[in-house]
PDBQT receptor file of N, H, CA, C and O in Angstrom, charges set to zero:
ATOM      1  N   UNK A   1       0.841  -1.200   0.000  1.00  0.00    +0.000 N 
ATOM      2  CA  UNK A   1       0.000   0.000   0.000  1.00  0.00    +0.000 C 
ATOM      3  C   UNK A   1       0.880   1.255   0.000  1.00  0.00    +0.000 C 
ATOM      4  O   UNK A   1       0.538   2.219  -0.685  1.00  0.00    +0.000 OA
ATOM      5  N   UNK A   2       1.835   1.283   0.630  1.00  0.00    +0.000 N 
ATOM      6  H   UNK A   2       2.113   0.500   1.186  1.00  0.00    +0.000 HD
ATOM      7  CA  UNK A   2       2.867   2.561   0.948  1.00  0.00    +0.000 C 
ATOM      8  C   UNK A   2       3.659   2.597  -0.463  1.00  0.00    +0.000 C 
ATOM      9  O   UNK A   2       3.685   3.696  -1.017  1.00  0.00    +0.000 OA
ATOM     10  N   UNK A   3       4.126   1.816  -0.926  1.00  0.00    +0.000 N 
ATOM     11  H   UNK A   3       4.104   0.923  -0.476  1.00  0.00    +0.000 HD
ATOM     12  CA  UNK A   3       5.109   1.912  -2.432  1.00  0.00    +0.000 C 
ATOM     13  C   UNK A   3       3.514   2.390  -3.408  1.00  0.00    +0.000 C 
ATOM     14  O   UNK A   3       3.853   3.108  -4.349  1.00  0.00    +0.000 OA
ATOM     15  N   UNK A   4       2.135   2.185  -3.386  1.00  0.00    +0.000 N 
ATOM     16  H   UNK A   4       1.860   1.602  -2.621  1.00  0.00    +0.000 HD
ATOM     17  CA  UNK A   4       1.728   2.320  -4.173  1.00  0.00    +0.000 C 
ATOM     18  C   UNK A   4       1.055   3.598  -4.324  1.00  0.00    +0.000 C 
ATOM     19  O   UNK A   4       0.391   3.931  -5.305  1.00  0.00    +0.000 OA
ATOM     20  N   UNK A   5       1.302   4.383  -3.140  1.00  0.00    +0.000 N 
ATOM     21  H   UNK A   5       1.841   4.112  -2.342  1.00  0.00    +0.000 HD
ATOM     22  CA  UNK A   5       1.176   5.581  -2.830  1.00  0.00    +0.000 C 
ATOM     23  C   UNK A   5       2.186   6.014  -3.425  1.00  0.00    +0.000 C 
ATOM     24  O   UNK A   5       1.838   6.708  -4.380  1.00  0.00    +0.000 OA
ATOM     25  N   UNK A   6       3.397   5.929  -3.308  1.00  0.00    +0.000 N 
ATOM     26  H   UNK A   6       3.681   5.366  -2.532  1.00  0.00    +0.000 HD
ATOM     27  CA  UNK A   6       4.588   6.660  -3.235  1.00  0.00    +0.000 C 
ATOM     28  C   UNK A   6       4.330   6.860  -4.829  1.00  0.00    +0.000 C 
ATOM     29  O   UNK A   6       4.145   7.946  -5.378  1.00  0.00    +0.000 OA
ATOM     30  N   UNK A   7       4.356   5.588  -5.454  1.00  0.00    +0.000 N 
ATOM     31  H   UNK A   7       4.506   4.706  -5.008  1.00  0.00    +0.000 HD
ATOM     32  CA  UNK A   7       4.373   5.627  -7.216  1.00  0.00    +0.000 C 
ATOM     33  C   UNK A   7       3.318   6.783  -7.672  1.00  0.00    +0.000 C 
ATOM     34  O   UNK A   7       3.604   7.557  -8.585  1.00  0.00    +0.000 OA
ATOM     35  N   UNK A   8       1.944   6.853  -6.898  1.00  0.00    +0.000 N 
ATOM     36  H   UNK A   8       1.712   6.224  -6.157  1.00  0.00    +0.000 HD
ATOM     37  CA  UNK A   8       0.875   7.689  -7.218  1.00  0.00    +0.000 C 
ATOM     38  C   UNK A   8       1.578   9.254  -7.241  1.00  0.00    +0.000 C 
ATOM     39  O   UNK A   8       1.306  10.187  -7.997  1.00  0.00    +0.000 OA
ATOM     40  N   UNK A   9       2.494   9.198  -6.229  1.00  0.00    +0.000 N 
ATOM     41  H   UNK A   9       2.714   8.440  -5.615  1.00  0.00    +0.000 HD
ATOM     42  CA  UNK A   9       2.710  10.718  -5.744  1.00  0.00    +0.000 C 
ATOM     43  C   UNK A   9       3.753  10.876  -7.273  1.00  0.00    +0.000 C 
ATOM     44  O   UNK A   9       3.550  11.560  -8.275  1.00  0.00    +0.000 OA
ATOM     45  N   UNK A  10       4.828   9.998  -6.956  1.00  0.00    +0.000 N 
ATOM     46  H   UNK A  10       4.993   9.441  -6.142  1.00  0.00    +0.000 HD
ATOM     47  CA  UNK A  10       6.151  10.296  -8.330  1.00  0.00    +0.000 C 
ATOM     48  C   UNK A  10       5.336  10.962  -9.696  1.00  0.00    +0.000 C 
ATOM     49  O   UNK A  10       5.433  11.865 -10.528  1.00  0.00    +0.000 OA
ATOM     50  N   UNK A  11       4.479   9.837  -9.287  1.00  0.00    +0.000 N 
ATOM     51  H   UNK A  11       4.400   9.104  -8.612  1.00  0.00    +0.000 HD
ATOM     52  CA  UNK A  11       3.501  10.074 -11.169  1.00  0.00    +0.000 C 
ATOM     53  C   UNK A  11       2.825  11.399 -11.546  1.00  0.00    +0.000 C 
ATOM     54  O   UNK A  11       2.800  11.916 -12.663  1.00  0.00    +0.000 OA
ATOM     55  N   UNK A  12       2.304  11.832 -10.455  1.00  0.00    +0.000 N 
ATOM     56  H   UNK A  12       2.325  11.412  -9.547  1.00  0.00    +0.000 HD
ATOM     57  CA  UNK A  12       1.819  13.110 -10.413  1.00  0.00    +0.000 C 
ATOM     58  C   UNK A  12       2.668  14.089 -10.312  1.00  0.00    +0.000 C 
ATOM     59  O   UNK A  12       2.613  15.039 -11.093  1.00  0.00    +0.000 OA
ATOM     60  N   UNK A  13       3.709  13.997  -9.203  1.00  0.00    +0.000 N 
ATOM     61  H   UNK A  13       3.754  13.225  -8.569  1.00  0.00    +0.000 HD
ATOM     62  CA  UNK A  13       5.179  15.163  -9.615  1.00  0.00    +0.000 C 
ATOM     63  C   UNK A  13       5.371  14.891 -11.383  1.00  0.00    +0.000 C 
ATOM     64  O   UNK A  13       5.035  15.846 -12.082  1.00  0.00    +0.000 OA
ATOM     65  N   UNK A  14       5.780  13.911 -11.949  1.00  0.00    +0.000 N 
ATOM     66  H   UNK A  14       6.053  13.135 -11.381  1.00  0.00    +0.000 HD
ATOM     67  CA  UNK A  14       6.131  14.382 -12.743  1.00  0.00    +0.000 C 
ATOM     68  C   UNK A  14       5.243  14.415 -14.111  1.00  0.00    +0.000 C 
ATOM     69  O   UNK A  14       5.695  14.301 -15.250  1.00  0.00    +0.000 OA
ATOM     70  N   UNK A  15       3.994  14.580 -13.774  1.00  0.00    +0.000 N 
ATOM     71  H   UNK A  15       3.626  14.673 -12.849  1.00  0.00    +0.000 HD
ATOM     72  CA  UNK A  15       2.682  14.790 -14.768  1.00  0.00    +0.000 C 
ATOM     73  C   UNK A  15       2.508  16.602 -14.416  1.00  0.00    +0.000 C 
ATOM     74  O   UNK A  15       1.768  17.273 -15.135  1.00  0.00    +0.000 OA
ATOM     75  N   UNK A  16       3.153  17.139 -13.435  1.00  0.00    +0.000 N 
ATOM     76  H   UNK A  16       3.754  16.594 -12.851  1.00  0.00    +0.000 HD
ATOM     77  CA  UNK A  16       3.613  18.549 -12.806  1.00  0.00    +0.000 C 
ATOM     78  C   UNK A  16       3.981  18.878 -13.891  1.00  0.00    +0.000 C 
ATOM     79  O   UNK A  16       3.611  19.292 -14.989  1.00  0.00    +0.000 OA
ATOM     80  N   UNK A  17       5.247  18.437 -13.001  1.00  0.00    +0.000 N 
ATOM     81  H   UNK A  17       5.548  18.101 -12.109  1.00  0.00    +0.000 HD
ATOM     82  CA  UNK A  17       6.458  18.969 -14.293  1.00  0.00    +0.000 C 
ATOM     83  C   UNK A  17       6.554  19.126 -15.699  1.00  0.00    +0.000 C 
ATOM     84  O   UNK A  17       7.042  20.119 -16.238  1.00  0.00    +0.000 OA
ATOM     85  N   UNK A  18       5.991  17.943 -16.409  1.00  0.00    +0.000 N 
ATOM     86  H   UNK A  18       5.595  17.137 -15.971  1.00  0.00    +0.000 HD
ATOM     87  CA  UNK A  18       5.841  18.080 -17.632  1.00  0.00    +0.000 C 
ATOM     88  C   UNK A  18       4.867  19.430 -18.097  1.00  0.00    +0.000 C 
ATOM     89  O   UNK A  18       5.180  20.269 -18.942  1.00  0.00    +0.000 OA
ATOM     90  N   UNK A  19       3.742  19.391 -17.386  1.00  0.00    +0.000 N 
ATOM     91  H   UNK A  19       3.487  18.709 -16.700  1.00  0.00    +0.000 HD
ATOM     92  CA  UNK A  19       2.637  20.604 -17.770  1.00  0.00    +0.000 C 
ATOM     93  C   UNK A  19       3.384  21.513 -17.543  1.00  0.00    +0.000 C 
ATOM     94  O   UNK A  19       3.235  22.337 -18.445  1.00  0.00    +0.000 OA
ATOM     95  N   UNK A  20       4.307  21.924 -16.655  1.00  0.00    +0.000 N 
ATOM     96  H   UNK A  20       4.428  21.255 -15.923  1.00  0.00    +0.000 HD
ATOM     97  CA  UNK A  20       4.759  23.303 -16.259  1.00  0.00    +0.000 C 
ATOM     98  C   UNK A  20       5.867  23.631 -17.301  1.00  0.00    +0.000 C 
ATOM     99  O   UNK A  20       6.286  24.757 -17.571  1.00  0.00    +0.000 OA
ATOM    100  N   UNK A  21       6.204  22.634 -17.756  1.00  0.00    +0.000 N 
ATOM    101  H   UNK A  21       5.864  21.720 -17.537  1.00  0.00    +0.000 HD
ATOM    102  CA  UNK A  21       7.164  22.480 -18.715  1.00  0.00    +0.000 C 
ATOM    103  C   UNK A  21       6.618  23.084 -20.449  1.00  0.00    +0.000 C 
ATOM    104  O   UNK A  21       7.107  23.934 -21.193  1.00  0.00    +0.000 OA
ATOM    105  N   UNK A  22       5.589  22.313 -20.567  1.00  0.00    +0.000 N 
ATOM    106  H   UNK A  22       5.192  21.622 -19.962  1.00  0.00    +0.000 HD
ATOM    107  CA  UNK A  22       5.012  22.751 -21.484  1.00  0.00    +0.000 C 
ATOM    108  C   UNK A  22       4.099  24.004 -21.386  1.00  0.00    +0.000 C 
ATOM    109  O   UNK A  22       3.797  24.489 -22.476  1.00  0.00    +0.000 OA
ATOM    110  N   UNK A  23       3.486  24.766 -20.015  1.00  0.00    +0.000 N 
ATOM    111  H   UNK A  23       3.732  24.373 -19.129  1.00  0.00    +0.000 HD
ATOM    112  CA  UNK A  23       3.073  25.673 -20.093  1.00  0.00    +0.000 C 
ATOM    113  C   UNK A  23       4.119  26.632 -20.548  1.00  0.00    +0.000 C 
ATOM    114  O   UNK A  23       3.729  27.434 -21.396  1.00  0.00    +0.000 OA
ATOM    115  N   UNK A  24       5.578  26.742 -20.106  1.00  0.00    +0.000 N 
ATOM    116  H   UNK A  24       5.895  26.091 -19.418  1.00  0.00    +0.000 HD
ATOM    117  CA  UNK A  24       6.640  27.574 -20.014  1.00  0.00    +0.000 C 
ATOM    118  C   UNK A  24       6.778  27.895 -21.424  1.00  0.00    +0.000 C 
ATOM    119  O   UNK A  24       6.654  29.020 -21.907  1.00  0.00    +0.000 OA
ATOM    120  N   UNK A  25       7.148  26.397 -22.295  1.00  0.00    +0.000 N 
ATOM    121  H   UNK A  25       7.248  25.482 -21.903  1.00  0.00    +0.000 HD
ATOM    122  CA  UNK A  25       7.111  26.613 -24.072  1.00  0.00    +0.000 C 
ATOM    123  C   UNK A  25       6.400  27.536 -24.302  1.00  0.00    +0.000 C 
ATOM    124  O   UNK A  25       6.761  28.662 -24.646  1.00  0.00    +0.000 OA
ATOM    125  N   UNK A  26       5.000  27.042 -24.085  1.00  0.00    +0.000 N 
ATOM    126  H   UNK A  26       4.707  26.128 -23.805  1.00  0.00    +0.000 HD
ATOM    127  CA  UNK A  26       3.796  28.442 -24.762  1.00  0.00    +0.000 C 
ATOM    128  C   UNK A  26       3.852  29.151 -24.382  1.00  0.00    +0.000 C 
ATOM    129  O   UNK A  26       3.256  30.054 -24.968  1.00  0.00    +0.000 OA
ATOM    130  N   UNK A  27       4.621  29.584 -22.973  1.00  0.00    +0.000 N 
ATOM    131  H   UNK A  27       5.106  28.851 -22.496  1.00  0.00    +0.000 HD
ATOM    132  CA  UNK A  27       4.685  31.172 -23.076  1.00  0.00    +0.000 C 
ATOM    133  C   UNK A  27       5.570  31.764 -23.886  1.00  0.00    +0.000 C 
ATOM    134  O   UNK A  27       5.239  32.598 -24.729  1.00  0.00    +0.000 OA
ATOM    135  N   UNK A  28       7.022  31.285 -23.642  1.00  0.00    +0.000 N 
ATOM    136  H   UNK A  28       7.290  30.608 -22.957  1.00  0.00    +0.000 HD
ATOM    137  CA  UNK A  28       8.017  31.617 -24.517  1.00  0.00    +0.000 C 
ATOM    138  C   UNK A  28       7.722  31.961 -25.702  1.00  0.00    +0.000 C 
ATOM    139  O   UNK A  28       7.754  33.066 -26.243  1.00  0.00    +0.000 OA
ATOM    140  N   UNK A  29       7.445  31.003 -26.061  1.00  0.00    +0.000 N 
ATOM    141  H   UNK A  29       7.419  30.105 -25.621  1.00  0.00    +0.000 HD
ATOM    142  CA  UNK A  29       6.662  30.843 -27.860  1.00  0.00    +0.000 C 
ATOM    143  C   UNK A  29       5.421  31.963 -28.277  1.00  0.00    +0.000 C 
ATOM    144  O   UNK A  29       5.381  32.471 -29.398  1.00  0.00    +0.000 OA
ATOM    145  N   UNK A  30       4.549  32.227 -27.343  1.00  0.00    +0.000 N 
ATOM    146  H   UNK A  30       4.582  31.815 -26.432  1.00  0.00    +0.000 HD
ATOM    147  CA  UNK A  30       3.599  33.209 -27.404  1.00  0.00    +0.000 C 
ATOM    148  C   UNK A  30       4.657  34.209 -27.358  1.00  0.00    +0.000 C 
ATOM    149  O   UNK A  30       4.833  34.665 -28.488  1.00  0.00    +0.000 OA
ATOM    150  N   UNK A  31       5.338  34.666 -26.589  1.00  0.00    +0.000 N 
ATOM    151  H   UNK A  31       5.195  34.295 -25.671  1.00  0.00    +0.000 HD
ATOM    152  CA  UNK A  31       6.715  36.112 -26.138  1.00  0.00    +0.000 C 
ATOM    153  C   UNK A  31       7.184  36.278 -27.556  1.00  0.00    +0.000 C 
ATOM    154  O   UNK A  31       7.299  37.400 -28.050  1.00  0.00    +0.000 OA
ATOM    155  N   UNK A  32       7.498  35.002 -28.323  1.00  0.00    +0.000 N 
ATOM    156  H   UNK A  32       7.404  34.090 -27.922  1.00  0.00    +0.000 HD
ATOM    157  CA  UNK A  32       8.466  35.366 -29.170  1.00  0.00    +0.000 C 
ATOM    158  C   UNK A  32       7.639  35.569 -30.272  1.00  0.00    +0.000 C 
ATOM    159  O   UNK A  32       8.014  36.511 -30.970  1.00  0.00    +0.000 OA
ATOM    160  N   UNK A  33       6.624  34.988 -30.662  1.00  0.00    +0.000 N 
ATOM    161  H   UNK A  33       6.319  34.223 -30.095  1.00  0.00    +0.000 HD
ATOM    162  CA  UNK A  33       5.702  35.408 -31.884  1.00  0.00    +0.000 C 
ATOM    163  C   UNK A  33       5.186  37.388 -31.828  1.00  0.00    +0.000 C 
ATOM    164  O   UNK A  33       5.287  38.306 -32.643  1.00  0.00    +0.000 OA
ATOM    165  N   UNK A  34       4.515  37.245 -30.076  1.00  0.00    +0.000 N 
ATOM    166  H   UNK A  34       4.433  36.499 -29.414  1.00  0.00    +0.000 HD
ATOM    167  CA  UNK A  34       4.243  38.616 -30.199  1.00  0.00    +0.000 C 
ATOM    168  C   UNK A  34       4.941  39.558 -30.195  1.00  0.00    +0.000 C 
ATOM    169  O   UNK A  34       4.371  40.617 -30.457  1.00  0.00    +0.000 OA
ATOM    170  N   UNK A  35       6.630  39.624 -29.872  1.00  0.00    +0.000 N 
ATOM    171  H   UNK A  35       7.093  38.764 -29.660  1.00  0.00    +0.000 HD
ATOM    172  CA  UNK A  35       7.775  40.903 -30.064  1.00  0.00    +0.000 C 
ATOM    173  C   UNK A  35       7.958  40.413 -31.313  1.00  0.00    +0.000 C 
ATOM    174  O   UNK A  35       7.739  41.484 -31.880  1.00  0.00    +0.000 OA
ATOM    175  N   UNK A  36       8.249  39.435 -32.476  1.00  0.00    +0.000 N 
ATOM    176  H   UNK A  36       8.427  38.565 -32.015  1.00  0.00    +0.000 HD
ATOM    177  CA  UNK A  36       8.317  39.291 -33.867  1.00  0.00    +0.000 C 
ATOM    178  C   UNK A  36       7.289  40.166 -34.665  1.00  0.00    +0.000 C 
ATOM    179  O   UNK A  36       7.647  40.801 -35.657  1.00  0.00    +0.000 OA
ATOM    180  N   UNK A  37       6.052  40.179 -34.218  1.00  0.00    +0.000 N 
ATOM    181  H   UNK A  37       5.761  39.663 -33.412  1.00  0.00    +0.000 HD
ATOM    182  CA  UNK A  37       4.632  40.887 -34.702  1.00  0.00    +0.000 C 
ATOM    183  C   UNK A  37       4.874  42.507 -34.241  1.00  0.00    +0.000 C 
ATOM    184  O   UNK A  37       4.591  43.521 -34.878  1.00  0.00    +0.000 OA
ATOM    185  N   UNK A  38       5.274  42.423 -33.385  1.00  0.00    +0.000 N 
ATOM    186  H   UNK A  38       5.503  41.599 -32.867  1.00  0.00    +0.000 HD
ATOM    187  CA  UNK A  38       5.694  43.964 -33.085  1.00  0.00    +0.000 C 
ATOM    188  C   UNK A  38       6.896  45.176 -33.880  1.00  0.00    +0.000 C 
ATOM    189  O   UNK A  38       6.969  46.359 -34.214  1.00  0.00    +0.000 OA
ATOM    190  N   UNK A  39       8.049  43.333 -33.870  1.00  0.00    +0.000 N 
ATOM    191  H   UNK A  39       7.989  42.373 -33.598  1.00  0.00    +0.000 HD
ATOM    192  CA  UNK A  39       9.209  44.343 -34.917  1.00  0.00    +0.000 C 
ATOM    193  C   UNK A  39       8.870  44.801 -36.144  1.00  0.00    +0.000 C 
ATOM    194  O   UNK A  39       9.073  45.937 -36.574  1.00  0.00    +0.000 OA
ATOM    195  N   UNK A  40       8.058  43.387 -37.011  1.00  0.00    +0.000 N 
ATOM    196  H   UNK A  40       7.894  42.465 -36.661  1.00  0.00    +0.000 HD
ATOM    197  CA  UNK A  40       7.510  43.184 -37.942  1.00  0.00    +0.000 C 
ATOM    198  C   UNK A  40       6.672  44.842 -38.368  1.00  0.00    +0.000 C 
ATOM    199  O   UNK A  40       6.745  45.261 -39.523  1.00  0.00    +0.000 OA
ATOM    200  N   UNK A  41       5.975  45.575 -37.358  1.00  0.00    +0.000 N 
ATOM    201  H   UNK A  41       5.915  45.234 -36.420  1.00  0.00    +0.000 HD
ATOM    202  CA  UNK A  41       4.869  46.219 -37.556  1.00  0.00    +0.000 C 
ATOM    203  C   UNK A  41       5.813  47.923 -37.574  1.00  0.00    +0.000 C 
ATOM    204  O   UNK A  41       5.582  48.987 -38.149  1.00  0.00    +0.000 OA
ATOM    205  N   UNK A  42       6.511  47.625 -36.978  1.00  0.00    +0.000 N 
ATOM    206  H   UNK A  42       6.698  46.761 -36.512  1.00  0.00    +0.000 HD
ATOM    207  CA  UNK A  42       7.252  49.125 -36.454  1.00  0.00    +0.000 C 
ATOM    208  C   UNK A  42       8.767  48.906 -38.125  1.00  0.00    +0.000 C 
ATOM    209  O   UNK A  42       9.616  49.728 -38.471  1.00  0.00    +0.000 OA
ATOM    210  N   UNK A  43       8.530  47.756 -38.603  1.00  0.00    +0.000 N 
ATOM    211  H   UNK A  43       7.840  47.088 -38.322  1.00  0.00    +0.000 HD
ATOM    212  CA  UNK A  43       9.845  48.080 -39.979  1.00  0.00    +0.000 C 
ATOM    213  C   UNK A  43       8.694  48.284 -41.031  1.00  0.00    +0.000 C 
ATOM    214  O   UNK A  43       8.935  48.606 -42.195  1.00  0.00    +0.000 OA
ATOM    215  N   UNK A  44       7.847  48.144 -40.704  1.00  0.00    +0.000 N 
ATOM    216  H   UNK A  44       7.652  47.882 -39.759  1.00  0.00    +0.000 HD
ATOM    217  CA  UNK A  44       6.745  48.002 -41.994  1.00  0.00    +0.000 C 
ATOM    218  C   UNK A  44       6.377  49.489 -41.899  1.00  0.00    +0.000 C 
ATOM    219  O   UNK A  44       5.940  49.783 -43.011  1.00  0.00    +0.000 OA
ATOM    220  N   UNK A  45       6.346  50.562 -41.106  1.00  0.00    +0.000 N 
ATOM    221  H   UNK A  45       6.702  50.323 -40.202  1.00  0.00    +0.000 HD
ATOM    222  CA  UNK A  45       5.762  52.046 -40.927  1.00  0.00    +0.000 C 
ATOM    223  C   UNK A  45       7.407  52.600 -41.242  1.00  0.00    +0.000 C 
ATOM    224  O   UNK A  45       7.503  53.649 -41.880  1.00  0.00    +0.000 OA
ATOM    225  N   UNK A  46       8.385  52.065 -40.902  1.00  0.00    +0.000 N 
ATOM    226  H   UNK A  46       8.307  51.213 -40.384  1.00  0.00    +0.000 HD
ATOM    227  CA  UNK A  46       9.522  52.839 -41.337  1.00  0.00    +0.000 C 
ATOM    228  C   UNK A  46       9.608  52.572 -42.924  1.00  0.00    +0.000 C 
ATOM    229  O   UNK A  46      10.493  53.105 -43.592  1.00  0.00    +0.000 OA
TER     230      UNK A  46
């Protein structure tokens, strides 16, 4: 019963991690599309 807890807990740390992991990408990735859309907009008026 105690190891099968323990496995429950590991599994969920690292079902964490992964999401936080992949939330982090999409932000990054959102950051970098929207300052690209920004440079993009400010060479296009020059």
């Amino acid at each position: 019963m105690f190891s099968f807890a323990l496995s429950g807990l590991l599994f969920l740390r690292i079902k964490e991690h992964s999401f936080l992991l992949f939330y982090e990408r999409n932000v990054a990735f959102t950051a970098n599309v929207f300052v690209h859309g920004i440079s993009r907009r400010t060479w296009k008026k020059d």
